[in-house]
C-alpha positions as CSV (number, residue, x, y, z in Angstrom):
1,X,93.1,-103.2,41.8
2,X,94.3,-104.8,38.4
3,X,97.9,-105.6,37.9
4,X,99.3,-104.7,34.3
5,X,102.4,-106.6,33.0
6,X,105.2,-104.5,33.1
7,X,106.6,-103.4,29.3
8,X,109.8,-104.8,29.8
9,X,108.2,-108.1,30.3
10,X,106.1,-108.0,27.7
11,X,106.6,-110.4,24.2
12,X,106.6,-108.3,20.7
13,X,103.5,-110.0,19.8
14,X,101.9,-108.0,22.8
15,X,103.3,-104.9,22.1
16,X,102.6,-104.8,19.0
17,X,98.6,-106.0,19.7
18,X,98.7,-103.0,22.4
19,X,99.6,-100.6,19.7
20,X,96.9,-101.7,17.0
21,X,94.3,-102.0,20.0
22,X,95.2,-98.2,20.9
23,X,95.2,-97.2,17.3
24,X,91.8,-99.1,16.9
25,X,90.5,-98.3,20.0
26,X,88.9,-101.7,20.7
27,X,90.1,-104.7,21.8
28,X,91.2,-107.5,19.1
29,X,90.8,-110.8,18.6
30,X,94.4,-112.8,17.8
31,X,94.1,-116.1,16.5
32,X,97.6,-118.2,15.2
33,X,98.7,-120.5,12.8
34,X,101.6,-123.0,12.2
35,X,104.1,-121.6,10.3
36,X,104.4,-123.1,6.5
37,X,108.2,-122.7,6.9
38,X,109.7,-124.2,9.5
39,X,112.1,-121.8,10.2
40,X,109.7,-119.3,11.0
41,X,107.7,-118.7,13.9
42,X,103.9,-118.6,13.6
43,X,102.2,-115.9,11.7
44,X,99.2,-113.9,14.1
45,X,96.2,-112.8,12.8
46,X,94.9,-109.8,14.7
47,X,90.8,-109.5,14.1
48,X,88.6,-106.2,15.1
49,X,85.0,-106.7,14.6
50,X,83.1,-104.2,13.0
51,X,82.0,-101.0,15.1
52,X,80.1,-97.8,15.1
53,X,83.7,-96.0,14.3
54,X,85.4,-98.6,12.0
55,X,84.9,-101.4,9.7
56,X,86.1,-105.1,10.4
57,X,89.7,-104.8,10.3
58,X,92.7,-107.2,10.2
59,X,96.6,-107.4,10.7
60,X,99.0,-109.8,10.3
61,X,101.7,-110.7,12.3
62,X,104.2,-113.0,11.0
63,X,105.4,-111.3,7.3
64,X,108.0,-109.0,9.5
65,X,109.9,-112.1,10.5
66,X,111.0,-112.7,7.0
67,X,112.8,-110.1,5.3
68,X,114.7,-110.8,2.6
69,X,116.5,-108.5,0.1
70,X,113.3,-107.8,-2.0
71,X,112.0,-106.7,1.1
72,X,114.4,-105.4,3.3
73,X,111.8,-103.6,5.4
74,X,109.9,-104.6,8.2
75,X,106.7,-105.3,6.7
76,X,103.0,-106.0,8.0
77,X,99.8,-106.4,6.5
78,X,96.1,-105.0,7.1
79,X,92.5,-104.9,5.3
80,X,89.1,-103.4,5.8
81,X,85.7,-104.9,4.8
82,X,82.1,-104.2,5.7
83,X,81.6,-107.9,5.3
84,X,80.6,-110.4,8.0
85,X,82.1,-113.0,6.6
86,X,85.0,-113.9,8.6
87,X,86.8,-115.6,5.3
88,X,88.3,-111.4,4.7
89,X,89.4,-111.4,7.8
90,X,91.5,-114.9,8.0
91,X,92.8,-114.2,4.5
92,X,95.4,-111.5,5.5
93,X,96.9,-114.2,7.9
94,X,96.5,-117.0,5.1
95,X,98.4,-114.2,2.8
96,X,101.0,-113.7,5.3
97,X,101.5,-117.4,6.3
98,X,101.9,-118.5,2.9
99,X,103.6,-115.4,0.7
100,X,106.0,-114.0,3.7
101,X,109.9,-114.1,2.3
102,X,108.6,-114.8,-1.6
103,X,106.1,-111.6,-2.0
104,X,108.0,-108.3,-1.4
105,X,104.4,-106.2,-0.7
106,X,105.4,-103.5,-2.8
107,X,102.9,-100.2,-2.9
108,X,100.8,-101.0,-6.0
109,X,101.6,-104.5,-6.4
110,X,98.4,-107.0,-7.3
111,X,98.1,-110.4,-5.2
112,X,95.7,-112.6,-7.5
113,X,94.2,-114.9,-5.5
114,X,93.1,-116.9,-8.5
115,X,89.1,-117.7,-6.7
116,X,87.0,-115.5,-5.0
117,X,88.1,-114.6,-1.7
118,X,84.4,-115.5,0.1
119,X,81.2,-116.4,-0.7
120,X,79.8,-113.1,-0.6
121,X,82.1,-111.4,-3.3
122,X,83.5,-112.4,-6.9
123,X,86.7,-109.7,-5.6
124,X,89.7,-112.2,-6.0
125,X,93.1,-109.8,-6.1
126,X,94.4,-107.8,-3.5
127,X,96.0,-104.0,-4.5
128,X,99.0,-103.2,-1.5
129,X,98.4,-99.9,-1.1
130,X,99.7,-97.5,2.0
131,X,96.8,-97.6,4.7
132,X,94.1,-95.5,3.9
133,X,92.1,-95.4,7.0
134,X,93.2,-92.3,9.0
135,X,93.0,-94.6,12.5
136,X,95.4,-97.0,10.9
137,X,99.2,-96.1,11.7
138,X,101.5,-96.4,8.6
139,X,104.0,-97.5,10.7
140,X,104.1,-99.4,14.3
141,X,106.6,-101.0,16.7
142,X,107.1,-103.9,18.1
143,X,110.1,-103.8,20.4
144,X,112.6,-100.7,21.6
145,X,115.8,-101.1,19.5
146,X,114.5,-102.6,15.9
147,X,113.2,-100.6,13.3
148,X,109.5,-100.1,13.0
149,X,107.4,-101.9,11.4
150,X,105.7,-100.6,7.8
151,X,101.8,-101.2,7.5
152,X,100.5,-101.8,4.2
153,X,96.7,-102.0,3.3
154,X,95.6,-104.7,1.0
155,X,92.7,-103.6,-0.9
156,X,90.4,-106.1,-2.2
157,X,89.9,-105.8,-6.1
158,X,88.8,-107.7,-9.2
159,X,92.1,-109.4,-11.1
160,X,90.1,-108.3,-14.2
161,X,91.1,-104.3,-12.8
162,X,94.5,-104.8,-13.7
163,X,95.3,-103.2,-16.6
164,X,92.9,-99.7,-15.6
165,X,95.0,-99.8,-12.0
166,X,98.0,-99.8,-14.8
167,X,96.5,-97.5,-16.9
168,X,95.1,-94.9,-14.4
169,X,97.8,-95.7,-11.5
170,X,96.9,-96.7,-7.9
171,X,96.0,-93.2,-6.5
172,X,93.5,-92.7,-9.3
173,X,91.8,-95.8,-9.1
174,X,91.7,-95.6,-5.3
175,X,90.1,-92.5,-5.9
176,X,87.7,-93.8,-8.3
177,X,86.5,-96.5,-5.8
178,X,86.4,-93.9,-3.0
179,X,84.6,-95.6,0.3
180,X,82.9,-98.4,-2.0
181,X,86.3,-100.0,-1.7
182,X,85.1,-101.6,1.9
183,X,82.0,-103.1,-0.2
184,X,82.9,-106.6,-1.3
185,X,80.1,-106.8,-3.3
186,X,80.8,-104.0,-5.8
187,X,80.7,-103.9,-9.2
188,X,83.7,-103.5,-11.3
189,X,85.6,-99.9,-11.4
């Protein structure tokens, strides 16, 4: 027979990596990091490997600690790659470690990252975007009697894309790149 912890007992970081590993139906892979600002407790990164039913997917854990009147919401962030390099996958904590209280995460908002994000790809911005992936939940919770919190997808793109994302607007351009936007190395849109 195998003992579950209760709920009650339970930390938010473990509720909320039991929601995401229900959504996901997998089990994840958490790794930490020291907090930048030492007010703040860590920031989580929470890794699912590439499957049959889903690309290699990542969440942060940290950026909801942090609100501020920019972003009064509690806020969280994800990404999707076909790559195996793990770089895509550590960046979303990197983001959230070092950007949490100063970046709002507005939909539509560009993150240049000002280099390539991995070896394998030239992409070097991020679009936020509302998750796109119908297993990802746009919102999730953490503990009983605080708000959810708000996922947002960060969707890898070339800073050079700027001004068509500006000209077409997100939901065009995210239709343009349709499923290639999991490829990191595409070509330009």
């Amino acid at each position: 027979m195998k003992l579950r912890k209760p709920d009650f007992l339970k930390s938010t970081l473990e509720r909320y990596r039991d929601a995401l590993q229900e959504a996901m139906q997998t089990k994840a892979t958490v790794y930490r990091e020291k907090s930048i600002q030492k007010k703040l407790p860590m920031v989580y990164t929470m890794v699912f490997d590439k499957a049959v039913h889903h690309p290699a997917t990542a969440f942060s854990y940290g950026v909801s600690f942090a609100t501020t009147a920019e972003q009064p919401e509690r806020i969280e962030l994800c990404l999707q790659t076909r790559s195996n390099a793990r770089e895509w996958l550590h960046v979303v904590g990197y983001l959230a470690n070092q950007l949490r209280g100063d970046c709002p995460f507005q939909l539509g908002q560009i993150i240049r990252m000002g280099q390539s994000i991995s070896p394998d790809s030239k992409l070097d911005a991020f679009l936020v975007v509302p998750p796109i992936d119908e297993n990802i939940p746009v919102s999730i919770s953490d503990r009983k009697k605080k708000p959810p919190i708000r996922l947002v997808e960060l969707v890898p793109v070339y800073a050079e894309e700027t001004p068509k994302i500006l000209r077409l607007g997100v939901k065009a351009f995210l239709k343009g790149l349709s499923d290639r936007r999991l490829d990191p190395a595409r070509g330009m849109l």
